[in-house]
C-alpha positions, -999 to 999 in steps of 0.1 A, spaced: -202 -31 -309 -230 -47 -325 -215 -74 -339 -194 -80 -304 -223 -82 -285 -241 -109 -311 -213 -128 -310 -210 -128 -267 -251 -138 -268 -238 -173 -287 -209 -180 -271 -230 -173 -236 -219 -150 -222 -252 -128 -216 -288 -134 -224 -306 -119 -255 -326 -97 -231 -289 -84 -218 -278 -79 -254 -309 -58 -262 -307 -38 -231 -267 -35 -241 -275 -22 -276 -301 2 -265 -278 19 -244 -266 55 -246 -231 61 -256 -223 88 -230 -208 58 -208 -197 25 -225 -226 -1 -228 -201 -24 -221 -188 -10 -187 -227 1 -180 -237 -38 -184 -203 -47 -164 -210 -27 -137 -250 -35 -138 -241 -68 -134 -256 -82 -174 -226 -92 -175 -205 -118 -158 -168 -108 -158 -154 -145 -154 -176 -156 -184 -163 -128 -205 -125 -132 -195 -132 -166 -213 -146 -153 -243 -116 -131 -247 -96 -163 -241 -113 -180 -270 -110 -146 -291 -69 -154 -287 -66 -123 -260 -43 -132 -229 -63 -123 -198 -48 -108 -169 -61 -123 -134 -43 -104 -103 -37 -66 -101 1 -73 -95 22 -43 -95 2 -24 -116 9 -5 -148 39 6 -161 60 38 -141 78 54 -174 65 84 -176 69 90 -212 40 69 -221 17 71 -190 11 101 -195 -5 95 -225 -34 77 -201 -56 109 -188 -91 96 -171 -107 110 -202 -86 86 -224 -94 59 -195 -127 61 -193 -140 64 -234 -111 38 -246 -113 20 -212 -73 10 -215 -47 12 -190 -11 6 -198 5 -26 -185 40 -26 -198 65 -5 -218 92 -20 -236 114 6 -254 143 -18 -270 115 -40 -284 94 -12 -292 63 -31 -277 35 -13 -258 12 -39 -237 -22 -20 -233 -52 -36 -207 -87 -38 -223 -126 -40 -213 -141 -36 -246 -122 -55 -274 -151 -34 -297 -128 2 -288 -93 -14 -296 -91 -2 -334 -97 32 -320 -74 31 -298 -44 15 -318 -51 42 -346 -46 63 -318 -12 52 -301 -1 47 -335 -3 81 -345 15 93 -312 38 66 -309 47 56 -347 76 30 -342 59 10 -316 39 -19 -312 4 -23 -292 -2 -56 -278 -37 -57 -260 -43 -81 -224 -81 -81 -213 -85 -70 -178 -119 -83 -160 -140 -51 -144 -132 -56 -107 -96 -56 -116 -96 -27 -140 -117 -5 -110 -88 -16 -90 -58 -4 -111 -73 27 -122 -78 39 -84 -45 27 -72 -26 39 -99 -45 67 -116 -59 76 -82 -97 77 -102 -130 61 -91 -143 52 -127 -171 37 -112 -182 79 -88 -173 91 -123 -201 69 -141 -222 81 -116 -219 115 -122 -220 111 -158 -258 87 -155 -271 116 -136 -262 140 -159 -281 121 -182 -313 120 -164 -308 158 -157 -306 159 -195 -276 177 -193 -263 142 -216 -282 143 -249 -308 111 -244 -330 115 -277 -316 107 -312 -317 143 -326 -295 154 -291 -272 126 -301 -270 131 -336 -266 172 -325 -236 164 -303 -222 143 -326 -221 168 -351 -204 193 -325 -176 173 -320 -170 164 -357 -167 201 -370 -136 201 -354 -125 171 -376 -137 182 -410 -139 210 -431 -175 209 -432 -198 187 -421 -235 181 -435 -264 153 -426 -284 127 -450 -310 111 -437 -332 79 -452 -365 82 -451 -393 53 -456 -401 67 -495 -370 55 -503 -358 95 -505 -329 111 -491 -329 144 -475 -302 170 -475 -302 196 -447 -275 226 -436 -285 257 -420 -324 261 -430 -314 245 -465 -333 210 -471 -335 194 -505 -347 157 -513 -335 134 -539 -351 101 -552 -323 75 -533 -320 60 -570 -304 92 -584 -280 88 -559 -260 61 -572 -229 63 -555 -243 72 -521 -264 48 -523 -234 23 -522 -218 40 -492 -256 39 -472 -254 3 -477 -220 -6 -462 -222 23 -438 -194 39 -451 -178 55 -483 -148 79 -489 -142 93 -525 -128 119 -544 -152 135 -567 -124 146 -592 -118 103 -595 -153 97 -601 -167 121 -624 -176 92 -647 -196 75 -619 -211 102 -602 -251 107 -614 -265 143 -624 -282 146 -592 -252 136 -571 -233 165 -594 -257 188 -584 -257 184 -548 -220 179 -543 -210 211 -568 -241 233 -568 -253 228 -532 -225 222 -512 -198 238 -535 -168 215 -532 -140 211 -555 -133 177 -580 -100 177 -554 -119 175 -528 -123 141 -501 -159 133 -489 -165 110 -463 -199 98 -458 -203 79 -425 -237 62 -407 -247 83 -374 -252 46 -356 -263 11 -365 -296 16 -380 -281 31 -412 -312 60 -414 -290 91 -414 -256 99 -422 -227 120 -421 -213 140 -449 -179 155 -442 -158 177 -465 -122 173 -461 -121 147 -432 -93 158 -408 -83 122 -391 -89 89 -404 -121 69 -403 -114 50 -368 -109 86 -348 -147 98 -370 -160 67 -354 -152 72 -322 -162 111 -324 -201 95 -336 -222 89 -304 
C-alpha cells in the first residue's frame, strides 16, 4: 500500500499531506476507499493513474456485473468490501474471469484467492472509479458500502475496532491462529535486541545472534525450513526454534512484519495458506 501511495503522490494524484493521512489510517476499512470517500482523493485523477499503470478503466455502470451464478456467488459484501472487487464478466470457453478494482494494492490477494477456488481460469482486472463502484454494488449486490463504512468508523470510535497498535497487533494474531499451527511475536527494540514472547514466556536475544532472522527482519519477510538450514542457523536461533518453541527440522516457519515499520513480527509454525492470504489476515 505503501509503495502505491508514494507512487500516486509523484504522479499527482494526492498531496503528501493526503498520503500521510492515507498511510496513518486504520486498516479496519481500506485507506484507499476511506481517502475516496473523504474526498483526498480525486477519482478522475486516479482512473488516470490506473491508465498509465496499463489497467483499462471502466467509465459507465452499464449492465452491471456478470448474472452466472456460479461465480457471483463467490462475491459476498465481506469479500466486496476487504478486496473491494466486483465481477464484471465471466467467460467460461475462454476461461477468463474480468474482476472491477479500487485498490490495485489488494489485487495479489485477491488473484491468490480466485486462483485457488477457480484453478483453470484467468483473472483480468478493470479499475472502476468510487462513484461507479457505490453504484454497482447497490444495484446489483443490493449493499450500501458506503452505511456499511459508517457503521464500521463508529465502531472504531466506540473502540469496539482495535485503534492502538497492541489492539491491532492482538487482532491480527486472532485471525492468524486459524492459519498456522502456532503463531508467536518478535519484536525490535532500539538496543538492537529482539524479544520473544508466548504466553507469560519472554526471552531476548542480541539481533546479531540471530543471523538468519535478521535477514527476514530486513526484507519483511522470510520462510525456511530449519531441517534445510541447520548449517546456517546460529546457536541462539537453535535454541529458540528447538528449545523454546519446540519445532521439528521438518518443520516450515514463516516470519512475517506486523505492518510497514518492520518493529515486530510474526512467527508462524506450519503456515496454513500462502504468504498473499497471511498478508491480508495482518491488519
Amino acid at each position: 500500500m505503501r509503495n502505491l501511495v508514494l507512487k500516486m503522490v509523484h504522479e499527482g494524484v494526492l498531496s503528501s499531506d493526503n498520503a500521510n493521512k492515507i498511510l496513518s489510517m486504520r486498516r479496519g476499512i481500506d485507506p484507499l476507499y476511506r481517502a475516496l470517500s473523504k474526498g483526498l482523493v480525486d477519482e478522475r485523477k486516479l482512473a488516470r493513474f490506473y491508465e498509465k499503470e496499463g489497467y483499462p478503466v471502466i467509465y459507465d455502470e452499464g449492465r452491471g456485473p456478470m448474472a452466472d451464478e456460479f461465480f457471483t456467488r463467490f462475491f459476498t459484501p465481506d469479500v466486496i468490501v476487504r478486496h473491494l472487487v466486483v465481477p464484471i464478466s465471466f467467460k467460461k470457453e475462454n476461461k477468463d474471469i474480468i474482476v472491477g478494482f479500487i485498490n490495485s494494492a489488494l489485487i495479489p490477494n485477491v488473484k491468490e484467492t480466485i486462483r485457488c477456488i477457480f484453478p483453470e481460469f484467468n483473472t483480468t482486472f478493470f479499475h472502476i472509479p468510487y462513484s461507479i463502484f457505490k453504484k454497482i454494488v447497490a444495484k446489483h449486490f443490493l449493499f450500501d458500502i458506503e452505511k456499511y463504512t459508517a457503521v464500521m468508523v463508529q465502531k472504531e470510535i466506540s473502540g469496539e475496532i482495535y485503534t492502538d497498535k497492541e489492539g491491532v497487533i492482538s487482532a491480527s494474531r486472532k485471525r492468524l491462529s486459524e492459519a498456522a499451527e502456532q503463531v508467536f511475536l518478535l519484536e525490535l527494540e532500539e538496543d538492537d535486541s529482539v524479544v520473544f514472547s508466548e504466553q507469560g514466556l519472554t526471552s531476548r536475544f542480541p539481533l546479531k545472534s540471530l543471523p538468519i532472522f535478521k535477514e527476514g527482519f530486513s526484507r519483511g519477510y522470510i520462510n525456511i525450513i530449519p531441517g534445510d538450514n541447520m548449517s546456517s542457523l546460529s546457536h541462539t536461533e537453535k535454541i529458540l526454534l528447538f528449545t523454546n518453541i519446540g519445532i521439528k527440522k521438518d518443520d516450515s516457519i514463516m516470519i512475517i512484519a506486523t505492518d510497514d515499520t518492520k518493529k515486530s513480527f510474526f512467527m508462524l509454525i506450519n503456515p496454513l495458506r500462502p504468504k498473499s492470504e497471511i498478508e491480508s489476515l495482518i491488519g
